[in-house]
C-alpha positions, -999 to +999 in steps of 0.1 A: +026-239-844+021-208-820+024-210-788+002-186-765+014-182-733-008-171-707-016-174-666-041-183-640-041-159-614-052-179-575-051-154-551-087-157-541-082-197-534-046-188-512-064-163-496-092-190-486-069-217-478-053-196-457-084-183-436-090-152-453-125-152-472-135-117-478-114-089-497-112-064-470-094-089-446-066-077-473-069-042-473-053-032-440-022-057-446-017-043-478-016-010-459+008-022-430+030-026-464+029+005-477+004-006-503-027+020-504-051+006-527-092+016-527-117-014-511-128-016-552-092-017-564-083-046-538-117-060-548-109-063-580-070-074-577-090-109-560-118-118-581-106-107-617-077-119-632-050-087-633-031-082-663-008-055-644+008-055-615+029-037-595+063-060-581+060-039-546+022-052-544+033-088-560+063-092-528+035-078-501+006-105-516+035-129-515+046-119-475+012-114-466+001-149-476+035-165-470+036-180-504+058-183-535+051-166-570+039-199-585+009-202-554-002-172-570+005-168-609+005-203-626+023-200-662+000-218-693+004-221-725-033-222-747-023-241-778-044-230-808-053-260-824-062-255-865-089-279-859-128-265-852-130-274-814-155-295-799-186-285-786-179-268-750-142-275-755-120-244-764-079-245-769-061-272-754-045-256-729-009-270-713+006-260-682+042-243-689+069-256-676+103-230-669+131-247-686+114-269-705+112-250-734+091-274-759+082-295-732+045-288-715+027-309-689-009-316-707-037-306-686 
């Protein structure tokens, strides 16, 4: 069996446990850091899940928020199952684990 592996990306929910509840609150310290995006682009970067991303903006979210990497990106692995899935149910997904290859946490 496959494994997928693939991410859930919680900036908006950092951003709102820390205080910060509206996307141009992030704009100006992404500036501060060198980091010129558009009020769309930044927009965008918290509602939708990105599939790039710049390391320079990745190390500004992470200063900005004063968070780790895994408070942002959380690693899973969406295990195809051959099986017809149950009604409202997709792939079972599991939470990756780093160096635990073979060896997920069931969600």
């Amino acid at each position: 069996m496959t494994t997928k592996l693939d991410y859930r990306w919680h900036l908006r929910e950092v951003m709102g446990t820390r205080g910060m509840f509206s996307t141009t609150d992030l704009r100006p310290l992404l500036a501060e850091r060198g980091i010129d995006l558009s009020a769309s682009q930044v927009y965008r970067l918290v509602v939708e899940r990105p599939e790039r991303l710049s390391l320079t903006t990745l190390m500004a979210l992470l200063d900005i928020l004063h968070c780790r990497m895994e408070d942002l990106i959380e690693p899973v692995a969406a295990r195809a199952s051959g099986r017809k899935a149950a009604a409202g149910g997709g792939p079972r997904e599991h939470r990756w684990v780093p160096g635990r290859a073979g060896r997920e946490a069931s969600r």
